[in-house]
LOBA-867029 format. One record per atom (N, C-alpha, C, O): residue in three letters; x, y, z. Coordinates in steps of 0.001 Angstrom, whole numbers, plus 500000, padded with zeros to 6 digits. Example, Ala and Ser with C-alpha at 12.3 -4.5 7.8 and 13.67 -1.06 7.14 Angstrom:
LOBA-867029
ala513190494310507800ala512300495500507800ala513200496700507800ala514236496681508465ser512850497750507080ser513670498940507140ser512900500030507870ser513409501138508039
END
This chain:
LOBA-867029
unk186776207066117232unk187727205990117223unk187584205123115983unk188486204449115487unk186455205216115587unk185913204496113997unk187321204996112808unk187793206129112723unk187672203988112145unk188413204517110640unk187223204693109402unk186058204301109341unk188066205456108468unk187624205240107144unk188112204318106757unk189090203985107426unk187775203395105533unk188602202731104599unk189150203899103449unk188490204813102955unk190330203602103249unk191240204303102211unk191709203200101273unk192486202261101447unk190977203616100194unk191069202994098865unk192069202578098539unk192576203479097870unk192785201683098575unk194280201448097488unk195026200395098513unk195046200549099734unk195672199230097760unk195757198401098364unk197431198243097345unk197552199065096437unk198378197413097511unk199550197215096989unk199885195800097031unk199177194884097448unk201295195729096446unk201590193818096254unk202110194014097412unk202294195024098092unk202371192680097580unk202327191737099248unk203946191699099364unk204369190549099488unk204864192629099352unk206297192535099684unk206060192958101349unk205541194003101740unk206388192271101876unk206185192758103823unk206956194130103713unk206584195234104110unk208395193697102924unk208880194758104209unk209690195513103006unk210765196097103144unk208961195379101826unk209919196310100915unk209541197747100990unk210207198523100304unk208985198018101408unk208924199439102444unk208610200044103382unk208978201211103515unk205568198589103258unk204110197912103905unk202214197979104140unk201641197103104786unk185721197840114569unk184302197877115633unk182303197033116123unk181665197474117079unk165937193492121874unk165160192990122750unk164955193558124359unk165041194784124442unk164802193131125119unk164781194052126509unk166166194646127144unk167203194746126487unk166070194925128153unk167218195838128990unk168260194712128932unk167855193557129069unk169613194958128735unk170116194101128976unk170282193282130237unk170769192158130112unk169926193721131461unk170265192737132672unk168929193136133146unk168666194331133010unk167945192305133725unk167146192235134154unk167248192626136415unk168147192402137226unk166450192981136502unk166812193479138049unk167474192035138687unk168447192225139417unk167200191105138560unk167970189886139085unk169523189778138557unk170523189768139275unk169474189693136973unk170576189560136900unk171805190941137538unk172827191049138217unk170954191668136856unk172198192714137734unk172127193109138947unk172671194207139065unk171669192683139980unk171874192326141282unk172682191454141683unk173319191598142727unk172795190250140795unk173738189297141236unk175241190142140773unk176156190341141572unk175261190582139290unk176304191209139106unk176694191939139996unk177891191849140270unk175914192850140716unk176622194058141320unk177137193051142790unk178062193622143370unk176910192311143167unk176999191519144447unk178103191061144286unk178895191001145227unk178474190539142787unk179533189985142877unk180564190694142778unk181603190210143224unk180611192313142052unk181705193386142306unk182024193934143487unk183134194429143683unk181165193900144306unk181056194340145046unk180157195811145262unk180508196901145713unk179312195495144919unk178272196917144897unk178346197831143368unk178892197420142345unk177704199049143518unk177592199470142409unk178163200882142259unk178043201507141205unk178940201492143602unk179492202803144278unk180574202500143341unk181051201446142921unk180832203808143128unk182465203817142291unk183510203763143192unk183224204092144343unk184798203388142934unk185845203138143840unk186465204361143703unk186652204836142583unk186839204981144810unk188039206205144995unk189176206250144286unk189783205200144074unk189495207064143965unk190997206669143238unk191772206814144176unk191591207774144925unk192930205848144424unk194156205745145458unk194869207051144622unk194668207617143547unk195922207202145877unk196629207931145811unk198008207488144754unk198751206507144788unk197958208736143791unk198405208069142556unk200518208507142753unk201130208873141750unk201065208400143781unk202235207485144601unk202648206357143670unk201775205490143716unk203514206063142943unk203567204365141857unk203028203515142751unk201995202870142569unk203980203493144104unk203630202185144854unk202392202391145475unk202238201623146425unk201349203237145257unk200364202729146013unk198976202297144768unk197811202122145125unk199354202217143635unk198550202415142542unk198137200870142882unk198788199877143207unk196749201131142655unk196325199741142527unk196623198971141482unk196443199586140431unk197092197632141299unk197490196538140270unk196565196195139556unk195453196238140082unk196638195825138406unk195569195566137282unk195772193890137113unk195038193139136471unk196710193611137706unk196860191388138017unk196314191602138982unk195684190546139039unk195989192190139932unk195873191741141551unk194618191212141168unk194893190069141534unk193386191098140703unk192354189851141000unk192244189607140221unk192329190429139309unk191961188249139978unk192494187364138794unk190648186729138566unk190052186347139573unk189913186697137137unk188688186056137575unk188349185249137057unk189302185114136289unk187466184242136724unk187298183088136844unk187615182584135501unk187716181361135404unk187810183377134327unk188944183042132838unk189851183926132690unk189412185054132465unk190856183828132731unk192121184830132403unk192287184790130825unk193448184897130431unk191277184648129849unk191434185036128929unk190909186259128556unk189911186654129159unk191496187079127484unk190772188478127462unk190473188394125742unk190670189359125004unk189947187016125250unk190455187049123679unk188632188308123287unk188402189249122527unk188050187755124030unk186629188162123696unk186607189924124660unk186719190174125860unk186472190545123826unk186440192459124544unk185449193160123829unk184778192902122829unk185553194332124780unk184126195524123331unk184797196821123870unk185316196803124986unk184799197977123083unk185054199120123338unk184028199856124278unk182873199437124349unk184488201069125077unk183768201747125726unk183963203289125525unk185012203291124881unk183721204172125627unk183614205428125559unk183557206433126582unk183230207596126345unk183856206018127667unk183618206379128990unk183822208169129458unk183662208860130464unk184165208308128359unk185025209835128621unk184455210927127724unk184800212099127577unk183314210080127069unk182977210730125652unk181092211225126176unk180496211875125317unk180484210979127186unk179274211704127263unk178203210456126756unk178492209274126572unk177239210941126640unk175820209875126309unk175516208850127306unk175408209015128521unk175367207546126495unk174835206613127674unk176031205741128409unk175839204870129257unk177380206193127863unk178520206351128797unk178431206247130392unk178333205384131264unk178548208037130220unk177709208988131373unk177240208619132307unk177650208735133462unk175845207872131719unk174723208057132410unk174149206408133200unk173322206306134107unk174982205148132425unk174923204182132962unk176067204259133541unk177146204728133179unk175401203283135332unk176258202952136088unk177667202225135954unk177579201119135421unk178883202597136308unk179617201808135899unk179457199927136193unk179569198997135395unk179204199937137441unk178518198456137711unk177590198204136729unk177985197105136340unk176547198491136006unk175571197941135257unk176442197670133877unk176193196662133217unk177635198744133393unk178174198423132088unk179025197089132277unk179232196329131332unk179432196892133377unk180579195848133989unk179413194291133959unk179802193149133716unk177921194715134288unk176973193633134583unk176479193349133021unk175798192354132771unk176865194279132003unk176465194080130358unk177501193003130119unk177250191860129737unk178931193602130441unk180015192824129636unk180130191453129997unk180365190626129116unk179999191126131127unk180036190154131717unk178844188735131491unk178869187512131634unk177910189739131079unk176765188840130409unk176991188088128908unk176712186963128494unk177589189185128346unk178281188698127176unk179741188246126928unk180343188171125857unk180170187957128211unk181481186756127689unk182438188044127294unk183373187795126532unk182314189081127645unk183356189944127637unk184697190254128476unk184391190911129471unk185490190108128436unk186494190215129467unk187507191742129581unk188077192245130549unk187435192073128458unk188596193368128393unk187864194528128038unk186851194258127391unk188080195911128285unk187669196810127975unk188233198170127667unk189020198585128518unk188020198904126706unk189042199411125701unk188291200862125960unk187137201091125600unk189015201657126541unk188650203158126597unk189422204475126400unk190492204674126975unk188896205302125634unk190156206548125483unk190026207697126586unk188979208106127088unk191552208196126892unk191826209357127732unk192430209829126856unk193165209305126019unk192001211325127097unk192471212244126303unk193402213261127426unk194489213610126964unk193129213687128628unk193767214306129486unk194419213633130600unk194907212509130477unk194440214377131814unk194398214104133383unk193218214037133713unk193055213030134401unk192099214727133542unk190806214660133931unk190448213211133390unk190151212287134147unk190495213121132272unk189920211896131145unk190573210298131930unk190091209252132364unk191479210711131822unk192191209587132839unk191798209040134181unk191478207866134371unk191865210369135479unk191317209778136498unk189613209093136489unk189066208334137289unk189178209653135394unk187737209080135309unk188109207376134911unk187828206411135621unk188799207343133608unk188724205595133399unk189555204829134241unk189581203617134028unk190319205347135262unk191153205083136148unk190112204300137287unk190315203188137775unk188842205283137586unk188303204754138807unk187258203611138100unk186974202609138755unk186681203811136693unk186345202648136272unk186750201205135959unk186072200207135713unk188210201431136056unk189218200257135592unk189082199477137200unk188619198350137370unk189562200305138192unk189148199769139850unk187505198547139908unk187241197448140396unk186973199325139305unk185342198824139558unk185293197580138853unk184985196557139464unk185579197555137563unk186040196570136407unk187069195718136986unk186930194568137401unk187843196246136967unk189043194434137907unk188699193622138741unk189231192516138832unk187756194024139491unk187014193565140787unk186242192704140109unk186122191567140564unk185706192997139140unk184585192368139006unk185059191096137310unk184299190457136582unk186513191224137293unk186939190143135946unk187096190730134854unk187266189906133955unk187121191760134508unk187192192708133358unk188188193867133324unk188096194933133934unk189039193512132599unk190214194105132487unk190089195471131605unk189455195477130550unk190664196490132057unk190151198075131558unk191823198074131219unk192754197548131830unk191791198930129925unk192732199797129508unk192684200805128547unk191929200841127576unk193720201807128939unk193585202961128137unk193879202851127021unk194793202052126814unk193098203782125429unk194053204219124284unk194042205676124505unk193032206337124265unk195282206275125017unk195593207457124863unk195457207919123728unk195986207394122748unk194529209263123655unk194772209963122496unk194932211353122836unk194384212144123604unk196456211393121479unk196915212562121459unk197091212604119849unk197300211475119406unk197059213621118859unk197013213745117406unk198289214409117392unk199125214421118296unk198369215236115695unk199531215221115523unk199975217167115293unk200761217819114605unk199229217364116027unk199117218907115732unk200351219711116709unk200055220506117601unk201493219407116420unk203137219719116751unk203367220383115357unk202874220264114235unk204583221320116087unk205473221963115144unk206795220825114202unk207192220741113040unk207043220239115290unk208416219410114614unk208221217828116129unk207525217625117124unk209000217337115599unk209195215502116463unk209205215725117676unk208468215029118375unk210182216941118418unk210243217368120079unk209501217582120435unk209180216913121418unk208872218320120131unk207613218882120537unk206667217871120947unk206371217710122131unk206075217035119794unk205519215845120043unk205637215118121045unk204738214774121811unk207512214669121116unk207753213668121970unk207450214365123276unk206551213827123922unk207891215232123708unk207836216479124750unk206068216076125450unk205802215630126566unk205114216435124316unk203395216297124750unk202755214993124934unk201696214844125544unk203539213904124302unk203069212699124887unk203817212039125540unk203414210931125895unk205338212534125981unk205760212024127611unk204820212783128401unk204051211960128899unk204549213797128711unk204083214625129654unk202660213787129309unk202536213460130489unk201585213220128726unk200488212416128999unk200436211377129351unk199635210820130101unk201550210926128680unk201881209197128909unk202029208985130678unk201278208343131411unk203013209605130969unk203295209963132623unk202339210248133296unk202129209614134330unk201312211510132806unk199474211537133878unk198940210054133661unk198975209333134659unk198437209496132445unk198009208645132283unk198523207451133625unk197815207033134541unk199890207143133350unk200234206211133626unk200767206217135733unk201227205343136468unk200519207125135871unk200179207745137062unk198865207531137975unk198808207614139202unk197761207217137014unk196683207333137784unk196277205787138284unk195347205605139069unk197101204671137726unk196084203656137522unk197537202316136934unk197836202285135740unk198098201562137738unk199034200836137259unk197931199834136344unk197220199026136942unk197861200004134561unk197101199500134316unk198182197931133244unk199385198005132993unk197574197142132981unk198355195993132242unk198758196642130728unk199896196353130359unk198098197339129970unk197998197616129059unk197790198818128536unk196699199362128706unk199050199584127638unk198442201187127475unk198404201205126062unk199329200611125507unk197535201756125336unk197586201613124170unk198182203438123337unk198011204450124016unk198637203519122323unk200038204672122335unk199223205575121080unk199929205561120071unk198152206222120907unk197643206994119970unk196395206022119187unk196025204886119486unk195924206916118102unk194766206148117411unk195036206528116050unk195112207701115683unk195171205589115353unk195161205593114112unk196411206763113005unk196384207147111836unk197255206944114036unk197669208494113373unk198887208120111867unk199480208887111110unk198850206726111949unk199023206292110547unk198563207343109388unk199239208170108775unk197157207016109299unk196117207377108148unk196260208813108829unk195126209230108592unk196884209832109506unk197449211229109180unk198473211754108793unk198831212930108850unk199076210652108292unk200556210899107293unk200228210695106159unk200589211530105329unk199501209629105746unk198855209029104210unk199314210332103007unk198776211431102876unk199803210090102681unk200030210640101405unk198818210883100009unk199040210748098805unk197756211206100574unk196606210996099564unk195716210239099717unk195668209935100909unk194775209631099006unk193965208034099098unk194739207244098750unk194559206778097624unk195789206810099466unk196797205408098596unk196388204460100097unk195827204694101167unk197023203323099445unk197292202033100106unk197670202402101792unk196997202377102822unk199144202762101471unk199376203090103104unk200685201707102922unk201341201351103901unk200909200964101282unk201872199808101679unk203249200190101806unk204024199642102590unk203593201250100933unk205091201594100537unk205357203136101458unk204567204008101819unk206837202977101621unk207586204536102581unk207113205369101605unk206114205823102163unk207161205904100461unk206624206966099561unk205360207172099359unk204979208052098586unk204508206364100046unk202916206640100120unk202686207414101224unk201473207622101264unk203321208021102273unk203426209011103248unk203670210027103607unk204890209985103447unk203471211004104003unk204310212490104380unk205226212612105257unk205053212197106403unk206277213160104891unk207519212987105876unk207380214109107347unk207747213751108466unk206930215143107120unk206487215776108372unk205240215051109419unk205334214604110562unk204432215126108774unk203201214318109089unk203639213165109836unk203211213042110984unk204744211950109174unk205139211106110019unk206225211199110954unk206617210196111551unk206704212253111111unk207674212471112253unk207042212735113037unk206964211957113988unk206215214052113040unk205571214431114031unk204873212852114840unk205186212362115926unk204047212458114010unk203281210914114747unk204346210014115245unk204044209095116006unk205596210216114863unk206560209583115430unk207325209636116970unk207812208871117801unk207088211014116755unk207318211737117957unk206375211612119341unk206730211701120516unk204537211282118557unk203683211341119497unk204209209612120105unk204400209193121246unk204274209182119231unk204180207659119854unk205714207358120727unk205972206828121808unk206412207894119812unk207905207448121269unk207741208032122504unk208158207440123500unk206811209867122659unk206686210506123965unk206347209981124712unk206876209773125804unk205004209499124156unk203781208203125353unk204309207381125363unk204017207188126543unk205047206386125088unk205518205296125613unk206769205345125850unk207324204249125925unk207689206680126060unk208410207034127155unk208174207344128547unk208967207184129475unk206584207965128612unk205803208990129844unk205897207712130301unk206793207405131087unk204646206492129700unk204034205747130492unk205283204913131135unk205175204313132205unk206457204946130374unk207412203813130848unk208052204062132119unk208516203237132906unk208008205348132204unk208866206421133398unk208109205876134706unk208645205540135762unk206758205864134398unk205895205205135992unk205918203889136240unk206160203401137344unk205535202943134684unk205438201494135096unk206258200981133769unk205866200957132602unk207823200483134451unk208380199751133617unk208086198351132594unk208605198022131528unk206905197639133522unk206013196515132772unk205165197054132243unk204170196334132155unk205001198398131655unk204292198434130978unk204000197343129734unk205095196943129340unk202868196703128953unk202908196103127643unk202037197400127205unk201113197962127793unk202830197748125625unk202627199077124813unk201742198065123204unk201961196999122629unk200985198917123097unk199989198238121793unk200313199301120612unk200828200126121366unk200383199762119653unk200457200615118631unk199234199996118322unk198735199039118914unk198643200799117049unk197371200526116457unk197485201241114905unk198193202204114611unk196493200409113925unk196350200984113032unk195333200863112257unk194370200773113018unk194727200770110459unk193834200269109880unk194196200324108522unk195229200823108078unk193063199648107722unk193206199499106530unk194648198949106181unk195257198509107156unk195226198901105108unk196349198922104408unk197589199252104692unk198521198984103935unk197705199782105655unk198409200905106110unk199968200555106901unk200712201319107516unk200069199420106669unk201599199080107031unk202590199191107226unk203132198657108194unk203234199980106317unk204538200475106150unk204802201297107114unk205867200993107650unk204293202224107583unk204347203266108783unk204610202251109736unk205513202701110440unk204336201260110081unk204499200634111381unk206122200434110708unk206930201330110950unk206494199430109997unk207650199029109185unk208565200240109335unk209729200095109708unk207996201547109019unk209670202468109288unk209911202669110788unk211056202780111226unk208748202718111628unk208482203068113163unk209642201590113613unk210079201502114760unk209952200696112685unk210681199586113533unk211867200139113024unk212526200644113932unk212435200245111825unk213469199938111215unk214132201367111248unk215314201309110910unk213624202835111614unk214344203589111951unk214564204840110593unk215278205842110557unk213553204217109508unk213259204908108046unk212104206234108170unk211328206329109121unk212151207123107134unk211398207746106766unk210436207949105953unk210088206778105799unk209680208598105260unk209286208693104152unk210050210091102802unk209624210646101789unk211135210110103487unk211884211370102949unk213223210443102401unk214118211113101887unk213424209044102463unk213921207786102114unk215047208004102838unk216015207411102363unk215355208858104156unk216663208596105020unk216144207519105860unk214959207194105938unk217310206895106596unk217512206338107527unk217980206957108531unk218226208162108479unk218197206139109726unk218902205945111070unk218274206769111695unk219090207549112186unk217252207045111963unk216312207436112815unk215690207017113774unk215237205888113588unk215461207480114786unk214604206534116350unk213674205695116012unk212601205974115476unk214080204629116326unk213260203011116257unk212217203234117216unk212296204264117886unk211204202413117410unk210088202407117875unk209596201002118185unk209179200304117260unk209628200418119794unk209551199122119951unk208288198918120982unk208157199340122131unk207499198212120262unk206348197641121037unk205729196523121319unk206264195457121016unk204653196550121867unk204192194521122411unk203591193920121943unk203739192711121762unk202447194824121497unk201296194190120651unk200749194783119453unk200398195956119580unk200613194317118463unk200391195247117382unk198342195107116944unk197776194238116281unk197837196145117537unk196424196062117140unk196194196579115641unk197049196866114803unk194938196613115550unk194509196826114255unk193131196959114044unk192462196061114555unk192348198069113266unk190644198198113569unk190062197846111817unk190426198455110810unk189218196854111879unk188544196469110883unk186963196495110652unk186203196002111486unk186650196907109846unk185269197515109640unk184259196857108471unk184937196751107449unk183087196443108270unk182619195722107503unk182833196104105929unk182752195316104987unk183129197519105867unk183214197666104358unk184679197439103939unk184675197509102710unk185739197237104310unk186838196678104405unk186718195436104088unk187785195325103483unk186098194095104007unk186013192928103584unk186625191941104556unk186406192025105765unk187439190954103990unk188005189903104396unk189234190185105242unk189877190012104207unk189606190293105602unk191165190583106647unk191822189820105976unk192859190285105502unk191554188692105745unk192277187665105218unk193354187777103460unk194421187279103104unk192430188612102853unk192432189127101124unk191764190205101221unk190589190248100854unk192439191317101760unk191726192826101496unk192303193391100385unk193527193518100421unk191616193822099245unk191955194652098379unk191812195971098072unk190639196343098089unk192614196791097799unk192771198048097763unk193328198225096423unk193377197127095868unk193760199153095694unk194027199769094752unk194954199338093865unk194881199529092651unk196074198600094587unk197142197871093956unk197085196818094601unk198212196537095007unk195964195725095055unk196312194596094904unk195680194113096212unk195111194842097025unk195882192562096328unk195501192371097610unk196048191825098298unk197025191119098050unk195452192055099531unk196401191577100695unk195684190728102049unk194571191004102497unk196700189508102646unk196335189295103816unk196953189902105146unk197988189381105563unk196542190689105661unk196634191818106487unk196624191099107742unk197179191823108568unk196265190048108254unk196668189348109442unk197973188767109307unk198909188674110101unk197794188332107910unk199535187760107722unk201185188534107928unk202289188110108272unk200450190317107367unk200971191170107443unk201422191608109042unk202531192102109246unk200696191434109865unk200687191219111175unk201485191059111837unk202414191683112350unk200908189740111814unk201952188329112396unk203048188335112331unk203775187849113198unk203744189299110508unk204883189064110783unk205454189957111093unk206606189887110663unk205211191087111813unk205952191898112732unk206391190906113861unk207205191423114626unk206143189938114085unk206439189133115302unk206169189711116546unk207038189696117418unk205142190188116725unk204084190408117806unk202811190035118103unk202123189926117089unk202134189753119319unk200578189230119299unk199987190298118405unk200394191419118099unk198836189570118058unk198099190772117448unk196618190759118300unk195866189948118841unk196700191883118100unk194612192009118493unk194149193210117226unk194694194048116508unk192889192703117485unk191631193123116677unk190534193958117300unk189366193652117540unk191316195300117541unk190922195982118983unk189276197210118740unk188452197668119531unk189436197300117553unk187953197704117042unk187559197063115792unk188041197223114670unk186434196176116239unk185515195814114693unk184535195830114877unk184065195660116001unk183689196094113576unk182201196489113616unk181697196529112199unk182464196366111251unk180479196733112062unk179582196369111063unk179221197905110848unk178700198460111815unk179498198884109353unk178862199758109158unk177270199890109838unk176573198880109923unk176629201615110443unk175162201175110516unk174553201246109403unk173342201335109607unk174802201250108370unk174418201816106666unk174707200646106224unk174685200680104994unk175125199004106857unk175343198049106203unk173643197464105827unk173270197224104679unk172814197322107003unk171631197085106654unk171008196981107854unk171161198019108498unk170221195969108555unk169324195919109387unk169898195475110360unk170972194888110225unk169150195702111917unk169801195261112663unk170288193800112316unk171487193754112038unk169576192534112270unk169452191549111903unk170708191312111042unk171362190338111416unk171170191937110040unk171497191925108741unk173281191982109574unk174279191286109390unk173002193153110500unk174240193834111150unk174976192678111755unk176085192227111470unk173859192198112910unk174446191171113974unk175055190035112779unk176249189739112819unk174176189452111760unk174631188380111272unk176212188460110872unk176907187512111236unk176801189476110180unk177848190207109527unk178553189867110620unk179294188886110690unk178306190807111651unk179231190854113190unk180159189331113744unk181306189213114175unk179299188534113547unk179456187388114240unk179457185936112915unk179291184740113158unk179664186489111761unk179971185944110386unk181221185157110361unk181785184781111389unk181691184886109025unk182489184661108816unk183721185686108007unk184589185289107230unk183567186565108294unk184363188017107980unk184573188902108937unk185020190029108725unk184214188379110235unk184392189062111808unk184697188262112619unk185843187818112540unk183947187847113532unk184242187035115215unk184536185336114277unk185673184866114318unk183760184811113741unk184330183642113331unk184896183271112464unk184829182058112269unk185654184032111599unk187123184289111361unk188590184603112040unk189761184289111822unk187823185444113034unk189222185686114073unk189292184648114632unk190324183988114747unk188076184323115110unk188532183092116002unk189085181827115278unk190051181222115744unk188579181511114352unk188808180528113902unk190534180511113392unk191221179495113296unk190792181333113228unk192657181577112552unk193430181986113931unk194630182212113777unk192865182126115385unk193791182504116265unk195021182469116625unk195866183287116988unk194920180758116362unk196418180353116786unk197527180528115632unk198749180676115637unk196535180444114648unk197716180747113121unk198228182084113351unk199428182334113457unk197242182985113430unk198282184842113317unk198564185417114360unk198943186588114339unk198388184425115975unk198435184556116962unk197628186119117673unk198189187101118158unk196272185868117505unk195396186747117415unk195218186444119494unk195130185370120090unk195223187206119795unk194821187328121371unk193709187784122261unk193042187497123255unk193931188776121195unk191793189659121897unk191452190297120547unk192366190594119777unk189986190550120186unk189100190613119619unk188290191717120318unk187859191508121452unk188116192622119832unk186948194253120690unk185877194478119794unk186203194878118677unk184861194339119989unk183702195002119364unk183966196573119448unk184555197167120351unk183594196919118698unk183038198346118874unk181532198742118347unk181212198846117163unk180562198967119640unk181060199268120800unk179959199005121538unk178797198807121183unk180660199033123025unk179125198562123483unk177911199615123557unk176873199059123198unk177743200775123861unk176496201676123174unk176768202287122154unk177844202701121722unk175182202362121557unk175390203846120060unk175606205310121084unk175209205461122240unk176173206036120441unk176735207008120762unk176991208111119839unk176480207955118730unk177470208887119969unk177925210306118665unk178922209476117604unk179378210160116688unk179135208678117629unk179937208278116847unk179026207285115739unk179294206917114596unk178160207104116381unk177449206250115321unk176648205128115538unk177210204426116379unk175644204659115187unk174988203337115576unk175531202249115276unk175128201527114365unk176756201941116190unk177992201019116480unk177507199880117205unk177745198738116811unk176725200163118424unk176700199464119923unk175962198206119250unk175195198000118309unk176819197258120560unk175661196462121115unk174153196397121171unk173212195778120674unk174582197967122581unk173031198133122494unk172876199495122339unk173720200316121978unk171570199683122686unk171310201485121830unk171959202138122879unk172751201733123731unk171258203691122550unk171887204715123147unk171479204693124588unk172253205383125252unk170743204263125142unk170085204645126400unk170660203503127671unk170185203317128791unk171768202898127054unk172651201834127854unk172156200693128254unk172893199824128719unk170737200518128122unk169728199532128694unk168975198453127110unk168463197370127391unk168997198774126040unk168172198279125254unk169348197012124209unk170400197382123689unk168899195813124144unk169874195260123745unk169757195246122001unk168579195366121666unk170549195148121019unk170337195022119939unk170519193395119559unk170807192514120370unk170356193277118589unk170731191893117793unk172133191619118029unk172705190571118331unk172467192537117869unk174096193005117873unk174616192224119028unk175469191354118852unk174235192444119955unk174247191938121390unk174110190295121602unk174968189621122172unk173101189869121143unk172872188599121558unk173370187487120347unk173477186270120504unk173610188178119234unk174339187466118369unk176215187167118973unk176898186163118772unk176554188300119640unk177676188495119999unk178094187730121277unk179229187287121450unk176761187579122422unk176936186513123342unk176477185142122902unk176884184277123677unk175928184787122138unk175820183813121951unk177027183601121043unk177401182558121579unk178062183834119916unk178726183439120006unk180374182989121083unk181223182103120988unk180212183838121777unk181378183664122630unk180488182317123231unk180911181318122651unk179731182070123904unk179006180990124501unk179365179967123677unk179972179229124452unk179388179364122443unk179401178993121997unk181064178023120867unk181296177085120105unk181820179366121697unk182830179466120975unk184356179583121841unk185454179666121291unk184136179568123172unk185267179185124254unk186272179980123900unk186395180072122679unk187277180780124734unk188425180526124178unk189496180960125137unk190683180824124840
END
């Protein structure tokens, strides 16, 4: 779920084309699990629309979700192997409220489906990022494979929030460029991704009409969202299927810099500003600190700096920033990301730099 950074950055025209001990001690996570209600996984209801369990139905003691961390639930390691109650008794320790997980199938699904159950109960809001890539013949096809997921997905689990592919921007990219202008892209490459993203958020719409739909992206990479509205290509036709969504996320990474003035190749840019003015909330749904940035110490400080958590927070209301995701809460195959290590129990710096700022920092 991690991006690369892709070198090359462009001028700022919006729209002229555009991640110590155990973490819970036997007390504390006793009280946690008491308060979910135990630590047994919940059954999955019978996935009927109307009998799907609601993702509003318990409401907990902050209905804000600005503070989140990614999870991996579907992906193996200390996933796996920690209890879902004990990951629910991590987040909760740290002022976490939302939780960000990928399905890749029907199987992949009913699994974060019965974790999302366990998680609502207990104040922590679960939602999917479907992933599906771009490996179609032509746009039908596409649209064709992610209605037919969007619909399992959205079948298993009436969830608040579905999020519509990962990154498949940066698989049109036209080279190492920016990602600002329609001619920095591939015109097959972006149909096809065009196709993935209208399917799934046709599937999911077919089960739950309230759905709220998130697109996602990184780096520089703008303009792809910009033709996905306006109905453009990168083959410079028009009048093509528009693409309308709720929230526009975005994943930022320590070697990427400032959000604020990111520079790339042609120039720099403020990329929250860039945002904002799609005129949608935004979230900041994976950020993280390279593990090659430096020490743990070195990591957490970065994390919870002024080029991560207290920057977002601090500009919220300006770029109308809503939630904020670490990535992630364990290291995993993907990389020494987490919170905490691999073994689901060991906390890093990472961790307590990260609860102590939300503690500290309300929102």
């Amino acid at each position: 779920m991690t991006n690369r950074k892709h070198n090359t950055p462009r001028s700022f025209n919006l729209f002229s084309a555009r991640k110590a001990a155990a973490i819970a001690t036997a007390v504390l996570t006793s009280v946690l699990l008491a308060a979910c209600g135990g630590g047994s996984d919940v059954d999955l209801a019978a996935t009927d629309k109307s009998a799907l369990p609601d993702s509003t139905a318990k409401a907990s003691t902050s209905t804000s979700i600005f503070y989140g961390a990614n999870g991996r639930n579907t992906n193996g390691g200390a996933y796996d192997s920690t209890a879902v109650a004990t990951q629910l008794a991590q987040l909760r320790d740290i002022g976490a409220k939302i939780y960000r997980n990928s399905v890749y199938n029907l199987a992949s699904a009913k699994v974060v489906a019965k974790i999302a159950q366990t998680m609502e109960a207990g104040g922590v809001t679960v939602y999917p990022v479907i992933m599906l890539g771009t490996g179609f013949n032509n746009e039908q096809d596409a649209y064709n494979a992610g209605y037919n997921l969007g619909k399992q997905v959205a079948g298993t689990y009436k969830y608040k929030y579905y999020e519509v592919a990962n990154e498949l921007e940066a698989q049109a990219l036209n080279g190492n460029v920016d990602g600002t202008k329609w001619n920095q892209y591939r015109n097959q490459p972006f149909v096809v991704a065009r196709g993935v993203i209208r399917g799934l958020i046709a599937g999911v719409k077919s089960v739950d009409g309230s759905a709220k739909i998130i697109v996602n992206g990184t780096w520089l990479h703008y303009s792809f969202f910009q033709m996905l509205m306006d109905g453009s290509q990168p083959d410079g036709t028009r009048g093509h299927p528009t693409v309308n969504w709720d929230i526009t996320a975005w994943h930022w990474y320590s070697d990427q810099g400032d959000m604020t003035r990111a520079c790339g190749g042609t120039g720099c840019y403020d990329m929250l500003g860039v945002l904002h003015s799609f005129g949608k909330p935004v979230w900041i749904n994976e950020f993280g600190v390279r593990p090659n940035y430096g020490t743990d110490a070195q990591i957490a400080s970065y994390m919870a700096g002024n080029r991560m958590m207290a920057q977002f927070q601090s500009v919220a209301s300006k770029y109308n920033i809503q939630s904020i995701q670490a990535f992630e809460l364990y290291d995993d195959s993907e990389g020494a990301f987490g919170l905490m290590k691999s073994d689901g129990q060991t906390p890093k710096d990472a961790y307590w730099a990260y609860k102590n700022f939300v503690a500290s920092h309300p929102m």
